[in-house]
TILUM-72363 format. One line per field, with one value per residue: residue in one letter; x, y, z of N, C-alpha, C, O in turn. Coordinates in Angstrom, 3 decimals, always signed. Layout:
% residues N
rest <- c(a:...)
nx <- c(X:...)
ny <- c(Y:...)
nz <- c(Z:...)
cax <- c(X:...)
cay <- c(Y:...)
caz <- c(Z:...)
cx <- c(X:...)
cy <- c(Y:...)
cz <- c(Z:...)
ox <- c(X:...)
oy <- c(Y:...)
oz <- c(Z:...)
END
This chain:
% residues 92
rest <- c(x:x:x:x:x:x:x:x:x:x:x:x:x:x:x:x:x:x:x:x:x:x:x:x:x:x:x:x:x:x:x:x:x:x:x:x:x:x:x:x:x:x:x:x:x:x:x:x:x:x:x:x:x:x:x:x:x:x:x:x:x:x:x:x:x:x:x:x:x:x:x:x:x:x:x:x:x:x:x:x:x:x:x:x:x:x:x:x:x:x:x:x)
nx <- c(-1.786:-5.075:-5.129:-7.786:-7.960:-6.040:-6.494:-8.598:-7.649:-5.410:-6.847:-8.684:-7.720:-5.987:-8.359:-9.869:-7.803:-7.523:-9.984:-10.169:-8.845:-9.833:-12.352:-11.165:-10.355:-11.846:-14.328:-12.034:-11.782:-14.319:-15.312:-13.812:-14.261:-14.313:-13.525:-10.691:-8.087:-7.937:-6.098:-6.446:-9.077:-12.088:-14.162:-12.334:-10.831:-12.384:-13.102:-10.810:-10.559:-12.432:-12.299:-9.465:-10.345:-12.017:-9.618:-8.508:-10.953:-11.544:-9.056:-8.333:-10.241:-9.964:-6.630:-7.145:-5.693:-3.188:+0.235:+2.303:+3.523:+2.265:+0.560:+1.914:+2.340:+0.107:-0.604:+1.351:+0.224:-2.125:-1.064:+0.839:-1.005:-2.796:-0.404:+0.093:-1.911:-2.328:+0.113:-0.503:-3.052:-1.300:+0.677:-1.148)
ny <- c(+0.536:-1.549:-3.964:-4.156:-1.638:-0.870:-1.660:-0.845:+1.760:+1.811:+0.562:+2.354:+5.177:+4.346:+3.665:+6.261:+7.783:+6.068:+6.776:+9.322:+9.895:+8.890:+10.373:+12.220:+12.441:+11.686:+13.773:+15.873:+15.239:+14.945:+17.141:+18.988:+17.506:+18.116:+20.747:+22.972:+20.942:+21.334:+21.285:+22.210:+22.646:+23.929:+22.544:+20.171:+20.991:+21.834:+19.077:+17.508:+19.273:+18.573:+16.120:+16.471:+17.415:+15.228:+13.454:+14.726:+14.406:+11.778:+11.021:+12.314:+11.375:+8.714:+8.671:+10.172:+9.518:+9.494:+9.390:+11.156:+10.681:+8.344:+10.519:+10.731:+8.386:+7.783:+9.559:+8.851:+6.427:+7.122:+8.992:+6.875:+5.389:+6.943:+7.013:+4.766:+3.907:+5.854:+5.082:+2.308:+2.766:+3.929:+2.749:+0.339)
nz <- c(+1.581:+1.028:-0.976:-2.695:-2.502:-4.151:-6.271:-7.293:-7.616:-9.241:-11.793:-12.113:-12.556:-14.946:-16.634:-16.380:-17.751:-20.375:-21.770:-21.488:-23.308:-25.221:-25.602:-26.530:-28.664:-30.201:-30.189:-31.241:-33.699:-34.775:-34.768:-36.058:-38.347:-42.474:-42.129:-40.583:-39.535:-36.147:-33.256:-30.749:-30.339:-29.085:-27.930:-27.865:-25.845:-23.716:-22.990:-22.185:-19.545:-18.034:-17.878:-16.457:-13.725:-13.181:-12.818:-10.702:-8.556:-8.570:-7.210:-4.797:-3.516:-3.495:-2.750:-0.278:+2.810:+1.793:+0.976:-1.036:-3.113:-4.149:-5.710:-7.940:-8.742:-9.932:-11.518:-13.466:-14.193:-15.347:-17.924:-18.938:-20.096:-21.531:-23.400:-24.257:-25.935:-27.900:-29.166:-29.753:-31.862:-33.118:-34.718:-35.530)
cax <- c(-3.033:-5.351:-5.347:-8.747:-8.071:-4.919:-6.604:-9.436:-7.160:-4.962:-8.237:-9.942:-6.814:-6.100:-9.759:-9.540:-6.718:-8.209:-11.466:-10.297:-7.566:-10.699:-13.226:-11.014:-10.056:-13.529:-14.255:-11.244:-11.931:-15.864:-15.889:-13.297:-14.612:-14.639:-13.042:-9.401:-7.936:-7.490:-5.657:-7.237:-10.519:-12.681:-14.357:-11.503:-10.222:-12.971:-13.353:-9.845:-10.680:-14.044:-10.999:-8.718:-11.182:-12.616:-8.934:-8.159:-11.629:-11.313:-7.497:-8.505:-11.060:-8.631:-5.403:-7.062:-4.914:-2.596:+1.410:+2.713:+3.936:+1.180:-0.191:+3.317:+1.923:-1.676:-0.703:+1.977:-1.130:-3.088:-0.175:+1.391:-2.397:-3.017:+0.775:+0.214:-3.582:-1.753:+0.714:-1.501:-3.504:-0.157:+1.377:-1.855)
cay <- c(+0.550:-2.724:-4.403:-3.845:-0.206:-0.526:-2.576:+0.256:+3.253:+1.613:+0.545:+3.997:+5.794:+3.762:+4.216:+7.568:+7.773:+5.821:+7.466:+10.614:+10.142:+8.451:+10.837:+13.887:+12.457:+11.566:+15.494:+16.783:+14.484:+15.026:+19.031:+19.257:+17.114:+19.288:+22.239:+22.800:+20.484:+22.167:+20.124:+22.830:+23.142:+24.730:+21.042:+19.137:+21.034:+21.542:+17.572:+17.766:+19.834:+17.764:+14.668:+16.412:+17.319:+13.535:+12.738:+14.971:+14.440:+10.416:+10.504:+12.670:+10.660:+6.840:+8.814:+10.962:+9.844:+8.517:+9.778:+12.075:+9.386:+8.036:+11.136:+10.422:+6.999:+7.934:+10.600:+7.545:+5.401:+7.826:+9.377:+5.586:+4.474:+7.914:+6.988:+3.350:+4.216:+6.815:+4.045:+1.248:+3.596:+4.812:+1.437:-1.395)
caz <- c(+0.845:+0.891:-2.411:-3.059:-2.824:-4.872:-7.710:-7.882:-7.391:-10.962:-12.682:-11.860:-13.349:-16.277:-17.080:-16.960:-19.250:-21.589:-21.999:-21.824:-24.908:-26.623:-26.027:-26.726:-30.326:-30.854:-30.406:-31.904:-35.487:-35.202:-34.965:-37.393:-39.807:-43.158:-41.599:-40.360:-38.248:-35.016:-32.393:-29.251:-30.614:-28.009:-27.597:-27.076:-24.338:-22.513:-22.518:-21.525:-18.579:-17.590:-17.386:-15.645:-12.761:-12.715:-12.178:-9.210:-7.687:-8.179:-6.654:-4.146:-2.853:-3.094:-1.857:+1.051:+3.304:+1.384:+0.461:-2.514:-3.944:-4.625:-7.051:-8.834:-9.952:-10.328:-13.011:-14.242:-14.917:-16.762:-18.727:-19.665:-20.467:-22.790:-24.798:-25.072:-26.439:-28.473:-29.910:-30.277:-32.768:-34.707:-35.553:-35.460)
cx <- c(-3.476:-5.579:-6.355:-8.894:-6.961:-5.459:-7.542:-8.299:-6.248:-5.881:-8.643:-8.576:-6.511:-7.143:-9.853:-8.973:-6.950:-9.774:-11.178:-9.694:-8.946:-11.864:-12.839:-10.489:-11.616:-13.752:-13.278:-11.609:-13.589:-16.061:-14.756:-13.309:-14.911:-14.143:-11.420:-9.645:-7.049:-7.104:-6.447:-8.056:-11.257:-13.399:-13.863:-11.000:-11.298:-13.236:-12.148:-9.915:-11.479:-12.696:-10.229:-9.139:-11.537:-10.928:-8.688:-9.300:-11.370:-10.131:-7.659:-9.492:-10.442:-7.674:-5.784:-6.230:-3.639:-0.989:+1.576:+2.993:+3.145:+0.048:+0.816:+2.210:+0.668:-1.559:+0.337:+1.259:-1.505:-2.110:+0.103:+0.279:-2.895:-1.948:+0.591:-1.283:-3.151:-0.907:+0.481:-2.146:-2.514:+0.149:+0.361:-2.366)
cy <- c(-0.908:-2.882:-4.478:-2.607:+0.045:-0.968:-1.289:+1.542:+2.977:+1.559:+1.541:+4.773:+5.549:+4.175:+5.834:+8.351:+7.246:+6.310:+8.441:+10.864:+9.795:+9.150:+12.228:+13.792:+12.162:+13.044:+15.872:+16.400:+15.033:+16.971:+19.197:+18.574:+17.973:+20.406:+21.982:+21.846:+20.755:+21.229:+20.982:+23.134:+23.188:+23.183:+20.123:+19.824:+20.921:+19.989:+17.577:+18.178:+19.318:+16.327:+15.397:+16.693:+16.194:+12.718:+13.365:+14.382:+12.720:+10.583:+11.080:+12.429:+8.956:+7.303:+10.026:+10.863:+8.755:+9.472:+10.691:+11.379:+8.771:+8.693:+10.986:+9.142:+7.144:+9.121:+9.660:+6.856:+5.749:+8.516:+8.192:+5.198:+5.709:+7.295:+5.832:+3.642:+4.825:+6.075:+3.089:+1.418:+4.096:+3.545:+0.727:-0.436)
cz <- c(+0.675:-0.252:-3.287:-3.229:-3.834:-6.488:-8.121:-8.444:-9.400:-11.971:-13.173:-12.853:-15.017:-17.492:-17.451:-18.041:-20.402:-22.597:-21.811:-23.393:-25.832:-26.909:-26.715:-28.473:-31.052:-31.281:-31.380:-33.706:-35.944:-35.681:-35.941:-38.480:-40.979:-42.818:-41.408:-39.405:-37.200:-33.939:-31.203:-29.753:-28.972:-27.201:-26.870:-26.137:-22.814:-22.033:-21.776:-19.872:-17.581:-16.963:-16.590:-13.912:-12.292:-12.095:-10.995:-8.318:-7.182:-7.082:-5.317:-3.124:-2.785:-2.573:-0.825:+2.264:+2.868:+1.279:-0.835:-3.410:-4.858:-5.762:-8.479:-9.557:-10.599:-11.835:-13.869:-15.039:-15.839:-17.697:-19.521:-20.345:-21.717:-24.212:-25.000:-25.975:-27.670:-30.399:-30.237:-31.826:-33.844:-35.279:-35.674:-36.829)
ox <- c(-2.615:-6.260:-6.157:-9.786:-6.933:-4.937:-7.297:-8.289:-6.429:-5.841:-8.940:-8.792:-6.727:-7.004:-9.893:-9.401:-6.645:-10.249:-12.224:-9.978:-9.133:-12.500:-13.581:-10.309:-12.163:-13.470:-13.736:-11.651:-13.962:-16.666:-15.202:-12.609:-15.833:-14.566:-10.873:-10.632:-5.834:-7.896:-7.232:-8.040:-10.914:-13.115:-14.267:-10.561:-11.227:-13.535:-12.337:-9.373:-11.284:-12.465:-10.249:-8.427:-11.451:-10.876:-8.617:-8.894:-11.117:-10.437:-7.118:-9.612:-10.677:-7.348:-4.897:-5.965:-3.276:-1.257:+0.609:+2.626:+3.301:-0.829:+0.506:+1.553:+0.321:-2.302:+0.142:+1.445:-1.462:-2.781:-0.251:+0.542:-3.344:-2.263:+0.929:-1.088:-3.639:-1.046:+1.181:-1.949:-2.732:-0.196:+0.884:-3.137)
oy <- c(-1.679:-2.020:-4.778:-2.206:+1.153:-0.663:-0.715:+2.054:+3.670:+2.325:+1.750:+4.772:+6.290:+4.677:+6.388:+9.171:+7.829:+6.120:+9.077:+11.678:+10.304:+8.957:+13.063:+14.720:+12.426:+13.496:+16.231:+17.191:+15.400:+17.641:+19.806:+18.815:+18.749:+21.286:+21.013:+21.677:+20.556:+20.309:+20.243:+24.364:+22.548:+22.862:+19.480:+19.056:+20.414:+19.719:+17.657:+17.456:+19.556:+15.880:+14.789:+16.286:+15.984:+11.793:+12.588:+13.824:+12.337:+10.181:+10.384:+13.080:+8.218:+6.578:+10.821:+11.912:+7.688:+10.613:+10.737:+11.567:+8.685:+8.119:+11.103:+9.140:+6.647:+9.308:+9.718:+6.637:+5.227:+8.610:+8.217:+4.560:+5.283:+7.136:+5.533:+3.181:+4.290:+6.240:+2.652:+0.638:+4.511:+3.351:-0.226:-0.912)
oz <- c(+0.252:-0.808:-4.465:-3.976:-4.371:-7.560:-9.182:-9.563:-10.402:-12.934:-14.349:-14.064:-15.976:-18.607:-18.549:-18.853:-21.443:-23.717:-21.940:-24.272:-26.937:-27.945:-27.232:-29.260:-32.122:-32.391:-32.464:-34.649:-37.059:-36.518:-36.913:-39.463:-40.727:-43.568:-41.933:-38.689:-37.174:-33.733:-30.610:-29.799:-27.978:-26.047:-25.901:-25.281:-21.695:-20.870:-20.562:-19.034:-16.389:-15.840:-15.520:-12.994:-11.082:-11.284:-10.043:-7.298:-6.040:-5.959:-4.458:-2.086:-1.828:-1.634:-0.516:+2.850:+3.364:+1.653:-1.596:-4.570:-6.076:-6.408:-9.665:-10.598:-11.670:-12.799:-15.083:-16.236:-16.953:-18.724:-20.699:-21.364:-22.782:-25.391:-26.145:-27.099:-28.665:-31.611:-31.151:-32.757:-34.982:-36.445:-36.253:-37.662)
END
């Protein structure tokens, strides 16, 4: 992979991962403001779902012909980039 495709393909993931964790707590805090708080509110998953589509379609368009391997790290990225986001937010 040329390094210009490798720097996007982490970027693009990362990104992902971070904007999905931040838009799906946005949702989950906003619609249950005043009400219970529902961790699968109907909201947050479907955002959920809207992200997990943007990540296959992205990955599937940077690793077309790329290795298996390669969806290993790409769901690495966005997983490590959700829990540090996650843990940033619990301890700062």
């Amino acid at each position: 992979m040329k390094l210009s495709k490798l720097i996007l393909f982490a970027f693009g993931n990362v990104a992902i991962g971070l904007i999905s964790v931040y838009i799906y707590f946005y949702l989950w805090i906003m619609f249950s403001f005043g009400g219970s708080f529902q961790l699968f509110s109907i909201e947050a998953l479907v955002t959920m779902l809207i992200f997990i589509l943007l990540f296959i379609l992205f990955n599937l368009l940077i690793l077309k012909n790329e290795t298996n391997k390669n969806w290993w790290i790409a769901s690495s990225l966005a997983l490590t980039s959700i829990l540090t986001f996650i843990l940033v937010m619990e301890f700062s």
